[in-house]
C-alpha positions as CSV (number, residue, x, y, z in Angstrom):
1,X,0.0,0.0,0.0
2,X,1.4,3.1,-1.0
3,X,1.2,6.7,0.7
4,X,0.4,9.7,-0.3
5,X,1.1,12.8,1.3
6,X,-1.8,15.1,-0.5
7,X,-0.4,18.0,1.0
8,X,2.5,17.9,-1.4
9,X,0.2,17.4,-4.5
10,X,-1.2,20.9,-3.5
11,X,1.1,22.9,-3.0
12,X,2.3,24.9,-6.0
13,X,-0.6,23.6,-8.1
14,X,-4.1,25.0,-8.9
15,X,-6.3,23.0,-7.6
16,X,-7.8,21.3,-10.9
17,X,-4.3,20.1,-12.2
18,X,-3.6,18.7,-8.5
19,X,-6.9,17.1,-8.7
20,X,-5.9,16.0,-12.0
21,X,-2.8,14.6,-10.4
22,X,-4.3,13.2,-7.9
23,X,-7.1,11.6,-10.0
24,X,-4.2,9.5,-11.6
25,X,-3.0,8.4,-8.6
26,X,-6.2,6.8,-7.6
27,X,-7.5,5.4,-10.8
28,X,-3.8,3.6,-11.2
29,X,-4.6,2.2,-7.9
30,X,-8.0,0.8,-8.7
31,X,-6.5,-0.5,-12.0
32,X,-4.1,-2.6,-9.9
33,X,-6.9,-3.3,-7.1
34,X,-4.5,-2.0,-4.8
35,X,-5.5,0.7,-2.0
36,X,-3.7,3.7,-1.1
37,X,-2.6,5.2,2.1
38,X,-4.1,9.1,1.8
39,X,-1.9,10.9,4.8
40,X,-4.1,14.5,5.3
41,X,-1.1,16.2,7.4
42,X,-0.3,20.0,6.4
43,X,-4.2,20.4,4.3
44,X,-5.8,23.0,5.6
45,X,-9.0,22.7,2.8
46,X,-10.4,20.7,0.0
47,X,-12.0,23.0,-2.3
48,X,-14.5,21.5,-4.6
49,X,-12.4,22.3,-7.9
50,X,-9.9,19.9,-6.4
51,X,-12.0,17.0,-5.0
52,X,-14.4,17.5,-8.9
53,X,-11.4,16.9,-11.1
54,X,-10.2,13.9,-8.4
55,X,-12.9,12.5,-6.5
56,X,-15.2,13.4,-8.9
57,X,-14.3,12.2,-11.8
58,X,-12.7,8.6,-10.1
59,X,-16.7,8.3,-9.2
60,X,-18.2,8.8,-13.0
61,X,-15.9,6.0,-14.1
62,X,-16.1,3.4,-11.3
63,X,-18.6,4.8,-8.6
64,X,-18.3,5.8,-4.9
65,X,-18.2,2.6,-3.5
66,X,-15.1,1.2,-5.8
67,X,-13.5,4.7,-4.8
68,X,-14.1,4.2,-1.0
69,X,-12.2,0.4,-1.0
70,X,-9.3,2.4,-2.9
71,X,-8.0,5.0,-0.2
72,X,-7.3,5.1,3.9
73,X,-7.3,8.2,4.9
74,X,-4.3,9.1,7.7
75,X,-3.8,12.5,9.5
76,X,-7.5,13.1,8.4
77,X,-9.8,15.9,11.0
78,X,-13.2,15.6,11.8
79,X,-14.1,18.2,9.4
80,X,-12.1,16.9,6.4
81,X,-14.1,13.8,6.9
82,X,-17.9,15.3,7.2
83,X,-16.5,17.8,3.9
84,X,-15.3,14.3,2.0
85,X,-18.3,12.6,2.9
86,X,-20.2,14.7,2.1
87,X,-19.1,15.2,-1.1
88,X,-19.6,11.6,-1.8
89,X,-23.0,11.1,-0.8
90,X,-23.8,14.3,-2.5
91,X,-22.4,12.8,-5.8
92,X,-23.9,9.5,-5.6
93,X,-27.8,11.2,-4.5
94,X,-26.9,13.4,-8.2
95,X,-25.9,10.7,-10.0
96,X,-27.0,7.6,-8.5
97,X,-30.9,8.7,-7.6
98,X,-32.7,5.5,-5.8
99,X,-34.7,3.9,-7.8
């Protein structure tokens, strides 16, 4: 399991091509049904241009669930995790309405 410190994807990026980045990182991981260590340390916000072009974009191509076995998050706060999940459920109520 690798680790990635996301903190040093962000930094001297906009926040699209770090997403863009970052979505590469993720999707290779799924490719290989591997999971990846996500170490949060030193991220202060997750603005929604950078979890679109990353999170985002992992979900239209294999859903929230297949992106959810592919990461553990380390170093992670209380409100990076109610922002993340958030997100996700918000993506999969948009694009996954109940039947």
């Amino acid at each position: 399991m690798e680790e990635i410190i996301l903190n040093n994807i962000l930094c001297g990026k906009t926040y699209p091509d770090a997403g863009g980045y970052f979505y590469g990182i993720i999707k290779d991981a799924i490719l290989k049904s591997e999971r990846i260590y996500v170490n949060m340390e030193g991220v202060t916000g997750l603005p929604t241009m950078f979890m679109n072009t990353s999170f985002g974009k992992i979900m239209s191509e294999f859903g929230v669930e297949r992106l959810k076995k592919s990461m553990v998050f380390k170093n992670i706060s209380k409100v990076q995790i109610e922002r993340i999940g958030k997100y996700f459920k918000d993506y999969a109520e948009v694009y996954n309405p109940p039947a």
